[in-house]
MISE-22701 format. One record per residue (C-alpha): z, x, y. Coordinates in steps of 0.001 Angstrom, whole numbers, padded with zeros to 6 digits, always signed. Layout:
ZXY ...
END
This chain:
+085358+056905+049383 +081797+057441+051049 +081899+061076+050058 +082422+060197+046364 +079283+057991+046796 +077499+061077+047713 +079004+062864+044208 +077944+060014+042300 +074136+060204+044064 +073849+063678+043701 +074110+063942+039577 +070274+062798+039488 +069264+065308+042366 +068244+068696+041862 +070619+071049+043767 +073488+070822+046441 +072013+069311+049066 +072220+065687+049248 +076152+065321+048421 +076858+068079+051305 +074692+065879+053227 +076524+062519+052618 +080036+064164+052721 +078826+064938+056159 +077903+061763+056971 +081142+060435+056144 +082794+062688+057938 +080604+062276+060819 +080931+058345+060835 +084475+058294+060798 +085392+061027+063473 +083188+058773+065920 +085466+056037+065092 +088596+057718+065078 +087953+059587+068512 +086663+056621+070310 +089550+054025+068654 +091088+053201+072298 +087283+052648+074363 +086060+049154+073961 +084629+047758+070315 +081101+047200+071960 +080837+050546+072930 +081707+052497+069397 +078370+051111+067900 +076067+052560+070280 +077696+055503+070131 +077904+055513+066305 +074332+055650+066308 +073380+057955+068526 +075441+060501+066442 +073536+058991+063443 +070001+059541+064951 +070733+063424+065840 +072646+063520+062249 +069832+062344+060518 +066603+064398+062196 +068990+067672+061687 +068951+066454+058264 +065729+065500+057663 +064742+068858+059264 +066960+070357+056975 +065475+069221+054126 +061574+069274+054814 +062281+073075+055169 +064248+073249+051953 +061671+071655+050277 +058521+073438+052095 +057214+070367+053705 +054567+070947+056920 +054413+068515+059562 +056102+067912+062936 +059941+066380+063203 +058303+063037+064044 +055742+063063+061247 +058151+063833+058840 +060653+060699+060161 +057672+058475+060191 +056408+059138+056589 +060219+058732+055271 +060939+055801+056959 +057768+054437+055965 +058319+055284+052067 +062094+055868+051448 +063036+053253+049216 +059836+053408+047122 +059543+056860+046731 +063392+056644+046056 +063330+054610+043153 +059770+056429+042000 +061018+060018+041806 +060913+061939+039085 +064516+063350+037416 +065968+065352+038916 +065104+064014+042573 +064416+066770+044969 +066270+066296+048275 +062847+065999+050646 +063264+063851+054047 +061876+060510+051788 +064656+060840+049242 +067650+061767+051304 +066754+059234+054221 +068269+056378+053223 +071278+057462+051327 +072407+059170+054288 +072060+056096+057002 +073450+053995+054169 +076462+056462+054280 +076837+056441+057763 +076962+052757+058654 +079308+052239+055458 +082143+055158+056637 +081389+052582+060714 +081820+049485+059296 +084925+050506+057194 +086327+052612+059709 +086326+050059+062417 +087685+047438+060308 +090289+048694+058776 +091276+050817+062523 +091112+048351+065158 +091153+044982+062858 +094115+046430+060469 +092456+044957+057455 +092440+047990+054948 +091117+045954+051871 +088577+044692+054577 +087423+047918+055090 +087195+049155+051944 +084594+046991+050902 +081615+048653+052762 +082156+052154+050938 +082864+050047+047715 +079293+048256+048311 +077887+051824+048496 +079339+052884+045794 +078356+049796+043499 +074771+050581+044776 +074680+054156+044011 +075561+053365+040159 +072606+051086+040492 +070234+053662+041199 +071693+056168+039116 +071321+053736+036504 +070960+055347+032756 +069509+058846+034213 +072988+060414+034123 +076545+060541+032189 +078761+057790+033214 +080596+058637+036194 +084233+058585+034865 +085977+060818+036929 +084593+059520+040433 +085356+056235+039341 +088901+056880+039069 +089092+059491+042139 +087772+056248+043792 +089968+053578+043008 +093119+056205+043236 +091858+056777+047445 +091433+053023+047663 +094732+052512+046346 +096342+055295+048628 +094727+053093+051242 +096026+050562+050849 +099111+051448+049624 +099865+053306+052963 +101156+051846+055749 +099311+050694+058362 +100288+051492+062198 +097906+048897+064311 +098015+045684+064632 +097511+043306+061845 +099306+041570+058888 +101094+045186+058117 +102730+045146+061556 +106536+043675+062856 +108525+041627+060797 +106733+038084+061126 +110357+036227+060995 +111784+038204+063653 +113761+035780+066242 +113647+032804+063831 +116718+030953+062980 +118637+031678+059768 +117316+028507+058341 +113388+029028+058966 +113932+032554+058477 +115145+031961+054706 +112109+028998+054490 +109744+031608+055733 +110678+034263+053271 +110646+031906+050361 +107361+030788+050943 +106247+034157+051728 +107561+035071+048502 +106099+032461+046234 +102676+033326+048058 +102646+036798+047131 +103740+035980+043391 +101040+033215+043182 +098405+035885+043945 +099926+038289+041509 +099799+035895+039371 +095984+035128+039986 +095172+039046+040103 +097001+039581+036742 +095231+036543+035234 +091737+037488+036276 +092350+041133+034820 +093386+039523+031546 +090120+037677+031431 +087863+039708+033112 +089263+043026+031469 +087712+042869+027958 +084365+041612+029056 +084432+044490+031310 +085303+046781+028603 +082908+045508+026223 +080097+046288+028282 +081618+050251+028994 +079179+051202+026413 +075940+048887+027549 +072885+050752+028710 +072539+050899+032681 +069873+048319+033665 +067042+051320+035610 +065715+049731+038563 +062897+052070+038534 +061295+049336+036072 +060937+046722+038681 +058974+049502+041025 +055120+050548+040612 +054908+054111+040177 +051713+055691+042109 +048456+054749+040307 +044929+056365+040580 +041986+055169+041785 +039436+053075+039388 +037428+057035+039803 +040289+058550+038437 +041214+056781+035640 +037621+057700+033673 +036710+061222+035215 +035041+062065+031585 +031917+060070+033485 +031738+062169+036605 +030532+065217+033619 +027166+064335+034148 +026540+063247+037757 +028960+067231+038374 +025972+068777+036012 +023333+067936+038037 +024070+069241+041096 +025730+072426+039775 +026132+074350+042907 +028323+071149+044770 +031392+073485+045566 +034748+071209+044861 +037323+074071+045378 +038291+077731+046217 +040857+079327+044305 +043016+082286+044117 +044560+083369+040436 +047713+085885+040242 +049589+086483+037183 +052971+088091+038785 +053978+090760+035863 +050464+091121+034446 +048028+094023+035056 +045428+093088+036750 +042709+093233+034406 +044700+091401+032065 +043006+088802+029532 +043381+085249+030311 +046337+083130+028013 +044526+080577+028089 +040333+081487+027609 +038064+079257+028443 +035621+078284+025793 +032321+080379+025690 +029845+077632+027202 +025837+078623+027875 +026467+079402+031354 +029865+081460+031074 +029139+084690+030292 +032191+086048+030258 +033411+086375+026747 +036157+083524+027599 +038137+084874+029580 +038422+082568+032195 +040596+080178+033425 +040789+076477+032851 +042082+074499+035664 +042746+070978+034020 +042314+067808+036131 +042836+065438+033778 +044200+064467+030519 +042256+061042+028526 +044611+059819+025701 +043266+056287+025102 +040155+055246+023610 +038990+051893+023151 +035664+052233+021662 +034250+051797+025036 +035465+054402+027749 +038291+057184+027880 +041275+056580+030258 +044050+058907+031552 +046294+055797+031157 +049462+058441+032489 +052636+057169+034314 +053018+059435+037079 +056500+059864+039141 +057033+060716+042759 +058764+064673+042263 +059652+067481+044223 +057950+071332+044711 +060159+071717+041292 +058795+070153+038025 +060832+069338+034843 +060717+072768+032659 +060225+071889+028652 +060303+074220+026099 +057468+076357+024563 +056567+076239+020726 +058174+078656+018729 +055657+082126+018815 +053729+080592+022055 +052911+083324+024170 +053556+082216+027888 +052521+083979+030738 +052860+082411+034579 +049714+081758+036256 +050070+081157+040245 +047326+079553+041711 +046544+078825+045662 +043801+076239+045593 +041782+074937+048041 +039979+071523+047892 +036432+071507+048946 +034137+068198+047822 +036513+067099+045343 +037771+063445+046163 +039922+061153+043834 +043654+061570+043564 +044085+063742+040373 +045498+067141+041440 +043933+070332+039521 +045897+072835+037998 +046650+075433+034945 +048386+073690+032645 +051527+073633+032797 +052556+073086+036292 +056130+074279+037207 +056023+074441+041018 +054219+072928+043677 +054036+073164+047759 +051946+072419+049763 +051091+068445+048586 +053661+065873+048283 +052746+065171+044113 +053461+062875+041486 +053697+064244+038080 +053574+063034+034839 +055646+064992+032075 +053972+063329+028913 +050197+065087+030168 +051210+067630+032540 +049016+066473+035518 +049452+066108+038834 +048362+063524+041474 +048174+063289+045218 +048875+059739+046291 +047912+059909+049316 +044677+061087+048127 +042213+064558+048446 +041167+065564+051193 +038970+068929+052284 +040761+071614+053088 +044160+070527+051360 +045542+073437+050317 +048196+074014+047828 +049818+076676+045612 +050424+076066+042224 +052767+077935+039311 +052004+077318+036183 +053505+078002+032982 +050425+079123+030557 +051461+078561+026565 +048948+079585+024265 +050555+079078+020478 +050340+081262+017569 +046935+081180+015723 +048396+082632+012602 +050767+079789+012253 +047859+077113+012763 +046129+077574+009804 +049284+076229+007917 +050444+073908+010110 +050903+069799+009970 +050125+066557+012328 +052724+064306+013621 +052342+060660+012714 +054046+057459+013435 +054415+055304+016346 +055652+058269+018583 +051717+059626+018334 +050234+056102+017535 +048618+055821+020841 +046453+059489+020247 +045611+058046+016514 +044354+054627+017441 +040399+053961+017171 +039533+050521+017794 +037229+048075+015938 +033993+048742+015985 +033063+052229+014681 +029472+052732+013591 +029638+053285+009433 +027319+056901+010204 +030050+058011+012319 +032629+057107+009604 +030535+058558+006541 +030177+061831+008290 +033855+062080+009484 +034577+061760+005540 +032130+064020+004717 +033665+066563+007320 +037120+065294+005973 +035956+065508+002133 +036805+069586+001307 +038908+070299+004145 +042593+068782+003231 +045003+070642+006144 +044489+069107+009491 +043252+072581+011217 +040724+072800+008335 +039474+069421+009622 +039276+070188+012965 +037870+073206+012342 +035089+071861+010404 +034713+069356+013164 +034131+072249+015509 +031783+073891+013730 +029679+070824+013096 +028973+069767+016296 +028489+073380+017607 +025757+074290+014985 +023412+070522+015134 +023389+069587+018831 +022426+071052+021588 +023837+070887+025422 +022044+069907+028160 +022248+069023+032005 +020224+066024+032508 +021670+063905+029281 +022796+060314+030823 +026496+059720+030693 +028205+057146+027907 +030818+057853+025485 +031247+054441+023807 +030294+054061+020030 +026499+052989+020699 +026411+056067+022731 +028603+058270+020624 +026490+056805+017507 +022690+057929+019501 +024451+061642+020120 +025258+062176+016823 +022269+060908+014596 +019398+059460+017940 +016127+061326+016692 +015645+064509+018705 +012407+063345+020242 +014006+060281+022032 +017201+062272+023599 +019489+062291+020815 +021091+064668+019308 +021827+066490+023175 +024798+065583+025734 +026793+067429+027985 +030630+068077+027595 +031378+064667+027658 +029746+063797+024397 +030616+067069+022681 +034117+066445+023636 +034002+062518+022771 +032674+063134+019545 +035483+065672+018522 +037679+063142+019554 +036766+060102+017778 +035389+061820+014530 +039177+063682+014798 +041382+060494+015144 +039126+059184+012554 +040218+062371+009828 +044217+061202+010740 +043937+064064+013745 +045826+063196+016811 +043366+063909+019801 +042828+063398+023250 +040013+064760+025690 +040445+066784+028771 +038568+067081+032069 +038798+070398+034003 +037143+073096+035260 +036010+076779+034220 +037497+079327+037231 +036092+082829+036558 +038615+084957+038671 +038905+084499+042454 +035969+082324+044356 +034559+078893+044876 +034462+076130+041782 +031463+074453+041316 +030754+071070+039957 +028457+073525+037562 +031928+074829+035761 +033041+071139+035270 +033535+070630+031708 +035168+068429+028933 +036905+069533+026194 +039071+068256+023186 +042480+068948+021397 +044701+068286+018718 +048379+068221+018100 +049790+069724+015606 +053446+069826+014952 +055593+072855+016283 +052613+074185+018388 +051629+071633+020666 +047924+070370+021971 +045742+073011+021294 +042111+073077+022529 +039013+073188+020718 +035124+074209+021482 +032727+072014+020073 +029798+073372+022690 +027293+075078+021038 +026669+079105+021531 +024249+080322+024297 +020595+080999+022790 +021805+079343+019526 +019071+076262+018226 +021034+073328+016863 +020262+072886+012984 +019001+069051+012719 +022000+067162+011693 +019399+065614+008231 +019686+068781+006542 +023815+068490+006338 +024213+065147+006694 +021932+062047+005044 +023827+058817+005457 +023644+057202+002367 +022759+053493+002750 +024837+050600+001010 +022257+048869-000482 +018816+050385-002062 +015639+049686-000655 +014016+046884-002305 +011264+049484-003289 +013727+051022-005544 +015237+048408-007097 +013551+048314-010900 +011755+045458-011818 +013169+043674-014579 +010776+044664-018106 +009808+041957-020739 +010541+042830-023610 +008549+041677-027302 +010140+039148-029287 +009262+038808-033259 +009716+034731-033105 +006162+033728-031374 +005729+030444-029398 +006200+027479-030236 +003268+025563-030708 +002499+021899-029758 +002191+019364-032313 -001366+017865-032964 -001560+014688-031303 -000283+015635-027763 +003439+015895-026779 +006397+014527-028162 +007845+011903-025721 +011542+013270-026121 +012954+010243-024194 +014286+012001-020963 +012914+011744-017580 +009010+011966-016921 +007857+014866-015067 +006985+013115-011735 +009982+012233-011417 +011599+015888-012270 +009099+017583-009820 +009641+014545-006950 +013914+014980-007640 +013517+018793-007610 +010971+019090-004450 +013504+016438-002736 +016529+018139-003420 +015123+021584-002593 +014110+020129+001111 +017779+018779+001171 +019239+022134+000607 +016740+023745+003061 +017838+021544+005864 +021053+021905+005171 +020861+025545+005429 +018693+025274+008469 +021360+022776+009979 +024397+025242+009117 +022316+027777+010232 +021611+026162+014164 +025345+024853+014440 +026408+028744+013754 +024192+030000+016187 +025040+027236+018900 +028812+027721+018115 +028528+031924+018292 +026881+031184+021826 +029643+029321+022584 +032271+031414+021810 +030463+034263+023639 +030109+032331+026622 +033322+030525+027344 +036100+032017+025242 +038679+035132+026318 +038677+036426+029745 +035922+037311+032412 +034934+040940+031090 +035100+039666+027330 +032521+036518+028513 +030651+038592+030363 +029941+041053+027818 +029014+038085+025348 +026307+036819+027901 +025531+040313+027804 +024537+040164+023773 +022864+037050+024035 +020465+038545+026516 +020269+041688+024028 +019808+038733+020845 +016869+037229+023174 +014940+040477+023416 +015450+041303+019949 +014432+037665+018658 +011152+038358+020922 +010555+041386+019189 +010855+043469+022460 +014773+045239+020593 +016584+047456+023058 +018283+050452+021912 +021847+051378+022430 +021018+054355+024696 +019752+052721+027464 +021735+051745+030702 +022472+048132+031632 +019575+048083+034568 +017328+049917+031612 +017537+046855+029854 +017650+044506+032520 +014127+045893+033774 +012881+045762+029900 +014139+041758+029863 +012066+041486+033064 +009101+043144+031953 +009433+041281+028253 +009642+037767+030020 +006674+038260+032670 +004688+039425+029409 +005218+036673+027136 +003679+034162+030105 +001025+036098+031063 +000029+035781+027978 -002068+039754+027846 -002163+041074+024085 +000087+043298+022870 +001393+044311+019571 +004212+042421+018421 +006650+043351+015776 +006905+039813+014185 +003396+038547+014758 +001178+041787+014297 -001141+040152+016716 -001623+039245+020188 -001744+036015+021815 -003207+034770+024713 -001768+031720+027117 -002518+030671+030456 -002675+033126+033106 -000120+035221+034820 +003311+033641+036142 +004802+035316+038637 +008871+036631+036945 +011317+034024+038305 +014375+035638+036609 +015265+038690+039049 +019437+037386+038103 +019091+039326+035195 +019774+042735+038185 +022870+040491+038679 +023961+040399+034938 +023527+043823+034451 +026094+044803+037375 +028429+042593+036084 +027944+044262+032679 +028508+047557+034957 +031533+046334+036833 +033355+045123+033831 +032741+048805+031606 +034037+050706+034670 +036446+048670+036384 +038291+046789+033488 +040046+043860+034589 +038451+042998+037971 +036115+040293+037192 +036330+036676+038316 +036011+033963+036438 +033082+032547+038999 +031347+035806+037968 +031625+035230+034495 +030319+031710+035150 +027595+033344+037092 +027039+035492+033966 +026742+032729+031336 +024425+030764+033459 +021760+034041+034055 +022038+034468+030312 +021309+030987+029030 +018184+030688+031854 +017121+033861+030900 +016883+032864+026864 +015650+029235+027569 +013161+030847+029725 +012073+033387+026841 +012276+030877+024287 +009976+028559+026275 +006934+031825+026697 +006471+032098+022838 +004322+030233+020803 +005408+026586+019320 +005871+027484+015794 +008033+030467+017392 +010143+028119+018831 +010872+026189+015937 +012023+029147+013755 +014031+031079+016921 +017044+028558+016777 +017332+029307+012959 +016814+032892+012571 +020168+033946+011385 +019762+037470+012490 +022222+037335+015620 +024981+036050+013243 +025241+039902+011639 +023431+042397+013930 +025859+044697+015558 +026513+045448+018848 
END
């Protein structure tokens, strides 16, 4: 019965190994009972499980060599008694047998064949006994759960051993032994049997009862989905780091020569000058026609106007990954790669895509991206060895080819609220005379390669203010320039926004055999189409190639006409001439006199006016409110956020949306300590200087503080406090009272009504 547990186990493991392992162990556990049946009952236990200890490190040894784990005997134990049920129940199917996963189904399997073995031997209680094994048996099905075929035919090879069991007859001592009415009289021997008798029917009765009403609720649930326990388990997560590395672009292209790895590339089968399947895209620094490698590191597949995240589930697996089919046409040529980490630190494990085999690093994979992880973390000097499977599809069959839709790709098609109307006019320009989707994404491509240029030292951002300043910023204020991470951001957004499916990836460019610096770091975008897969795009401009300004193929047109052209309305001549007034002064016509028309017409004109202005300061008090104490700490946070922005723009000192949160923070400082010292400047809404009382020292340094909350809440989603967004709302409202308070009286009296922060954008 404990070796059939082992069958059942061993459908979601890859291989043999685990059911030899646990028939062992069954074997094992009842030989020791068997052989030492006739020593005391204290002394089979300790015995038990000192043939369990040597059992299991044989095993474990067994396996961290099948598998190609390093480490000592005690290393190993440590780490899988440490992590046995987690990583258990966080595997990827099929489970390898490593020293983690086979740990505890093989002590499980031991003490079950002890406990049964030495109740049903030396206490004669066979049903007894047979519950352990049935306990392990119950709780392999559990972990199986839906990842496998029902288990029919160890079911029933099951219950037919238990039956033999019990059906056998039993030689010790217990109720199975002499005849219990041996040497009673006649009399009490007759009673005896009777009641012996009407005992055993009573239970048959009660057995054959509860099968009648247990039976067809059992049988109605035959066909009921396994409940997975893996659901009630956290898979291994990355790090905050990890979960954006689009940002780390920019900080990687500054200091190009940081070395992050060493690699080794062989193509087993391939000569050895042998193109790359999968070229890198021509960047200005490559040089090498494309024909390098890219190792990917991560895959980004949502996008919520604000910052890319992997957003992958990522499952405990073996040196063997899951194998899935290649498009029809791909060409697919395996890439091994031994890869050496240097100064790269995070969890996300690179690799050609797609990874088929790994040793080296314990991983976690995730089948829906293809990437890898190291939970434990990277470390310098890990080194691993990676086989890849490299697909590149047929070009000739993209041209024709279609886009998925529906909810299956909903989460690669979703763009959030918020998208600048530029960004949407030109992705229906691009969209306009280019109907199949590679035509669009083509044309999306070539766009972005031919207007914009790629630089090093362009500041990192990819949310729609940012996105917006990259695609139409005026060249001599930084826009119209970005690294990868803007090329590859745009592509994205202006793709989802043409009904492509996108997503943006974060790798590496490996020119044959040598170091990887953070100067071949690079971001890139692709599309799936239907039957091929994700394919990859360029949008980086040519080396030597200057960008064409974006006016000359692009001029937004705006929604409403200046007021410059709007045509003035033109009198035209009438034939009837005026009438003229009577002699003798006017006609009193009876109706009201005209002091009272121009007092009831100057009255009710105030009356509207205030009303307006009233409406006007209730909106503006209420949108504060909202800002400040509705939705969670990040959203409240942010909304203290725009009133600071509102205050700077009501002062005439607007901030664009290129600028980092401590930009603006020091421009609110520098706004605020120039409004009370009072020194002449410009000003957009007076034209004019003013001049107060003398320098005042800046009391407001808090507004540092709102600006790393602002920080904290775009890069670490979800970890703000609710005392910080307090904190946040109080900096903000100090900071506009104080602003309000610098400018001039009749300033003050038209800032509460100014209905501009009721539609500006943010």
């Amino acid at each position: 019965m404990v070796a059939l547990t082992g069958v059942v186990l061993g459908r979601v493991y890859a291989g043999g190994l685990l059911p030899r392992l646990v028939i062992v162990a069954a074997v094992g556990s009842v030989l020791v009972s068997v052989a030492a049946r006739r020593l005391p009952s204290w002394l089979v236990a300790p015995l038990s499980v000192a043939g369990l200890a040597g059992f299991t490190a044989w095993s474990l040894r067994l396996s961290a060599d099948a598998a190609g784990l390093s480490g000592s005997l005690a290393e190993v134990t440590a780490d899988a008694a440490r992590n046995g049920i987690p990583r258990l129940l966080t595997a990827m199917i099929p489970v390898e047998p490593t020293p983690d996963t086979v740990l505890v189904p093989l002590v499980a399997a031991w003490l079950a064949g002890l406990a049964g073995a030495e109740v049903a031997l030396r206490a004669g209680r066979v049903l007894l006994g047979c519950l352990p094994p049935a306990l392990l048996y119950a709780g392999a099905l559990y972990v199986v759960g839906p990842n496998a075929d029902p288990a029919i035919w160890p079911t029933v090879a099951f219950a037919a051993v238990a039956a033999v069991g019990l059906a056998a007859p039993s030689r010790g001592p217990g109720p199975s032994g002499p005849d219990p009415t041996a040497g009673l009289a006649p009399g009490v021997r007759a009673a005896v049997r009777v009641r012996l008798a009407a005992t055993t029917a009573a239970g048959l009765v009660v057995v054959v009862g509860l099968a009648a009403l247990l039976g067809p609720v059992v049988a109605g649930r035959v066909d009921d989905r396994p409940v997975d326990p893996r659901r009630y388990v956290e898979p291994p997560q990355v790090e905050s780091l990890d979960e954006n590395p689009l940002i780390r672009i920019s900080g990687w292209a500054l200091n190009p020569q940081q070395k992050l790895l060493d690699v080794t590339t062989r193509r087993p089968g391939a000569p050895a000058d042998a193109p790359s399947p999968v070229p890198t895209p021509a960047g200005p620094d490559s040089g090498d026609g494309g024909r390098s490698v890219r190792i990917r590191l991560a895959v980004l597949s949502d996008y919520d106007g604000v910052t890319w995240r992997v957003g992958a589930t990522y499952r405990n697996a073996g040196r063997i990954l899951p194998a899935a089919e290649p498009a029809p046409g791909a060409t697919v040529e395996t890439v091994r790669q031994e890869i050496t980490v240097a100064d790269l630190s995070g969890r996300l494990l690179p690799a050609v895509a797609t990874p088929r085999e790994v040793s080296g690093a314990r991983v976690a994979y995730d089948p829906q991206t293809g990437t890898l992880i190291r939970p434990e973390g990277l470390t310098p000097g890990l080194r691993y060895t990676v086989t890849s499977a490299a697909e590149r599809p047929d070009d000739n069959l993209l041209g024709m080819a279609d886009v998925p839709a529906g909810e299956e790709v909903a989460r690669v098609l979703r763009v959030a609220d918020g998208v600048p109307d530029p960004v949407r006019r030109l992705a229906a320009q691009l969209a306009e005379d280019n109907g199949a989707p590679y035509a669009r994404a083509a044309a999306i491509e070539q766009f972005l390669a031919e207007h914009y240029r790629m630089v090093a030292d362009a500041p990192s951002g990819h949310a729609y203010p940012n996105l917006g300043f990259f695609l139409f910023g005026p060249r001599n204020a930084g826009g119209q320039r970005g690294t990868s991470e803007q090329f590859a951001a745009a592509f994205a957004l202006l793709g989802r926004l043409t009904g492509l499916p996108t997503r943006v990836v974060v790798g590496f460019r490996a020119t044959g055999d040598g170091p990887v610096r953070a100067g071949d770091a690079y971001a890139w975008p692709e599309v799936l189409f239907e039957g091929l897969g994700w394919v990859p795009f360029d949008p980086l401009p040519r080396p030597d190639d200057e960008p064409r300004p974006v006016e000359e193929d692009f001029r937004p047109t705006p929604e409403d006409p200046p007021p410059s052209e709007v045509p003035e309305p033109t009198l035209e001549p009438t034939a009837t001439p005026p009438a003229q007034a009577p002699p003798g002064g006017p006609v009193d016509s009876g109706g009201l006199s005209t002091p009272v028309l121009v007092g009831g017409g100057t009255g009710g004109l105030l009356i509207v006016v205030g009303a307006v202005l009233a409406v006007l300061v209730a909106l503006r008090r209420a949108r504060s409110r909202a800002r400040l104490s509705t939705g969670d700490p990040g959203r409240r946070i942010a909304g203290a956020w725009r009133e600071l922005t509102d205050a700077l723009r009501l002062a005439g000192r607007p901030v664009g949306g290129d600028l980092a949160a401590t930009e603006v923070a020091e421009r609110a400082r520098a706004a605020l300590a120039e409004a009370r010292a009072g020194r002449p400047r410009p000003d957009a809404d007076t034209g004019a200087g003013r001049t107060d009382a003398g320098p005042t020292p800046d009391p407001t340094p808090s507004v540092d503080e709102l600006a790393v909350l602002l920080n904290q809440v775009a890069f670490a989603p979800g970890s703000a406090s609710e005392a910080q967004a307090d904190r946040a709302a109080a900096v903000a409202t100090d900071y506009t009272t104080a602003l309000r308070a610098a400018r001039p009286r009749w300033r003050r009296l038209l800032w509460s009504t100014h209905p501009g922060p009721l539609h500006w954008p943010h």
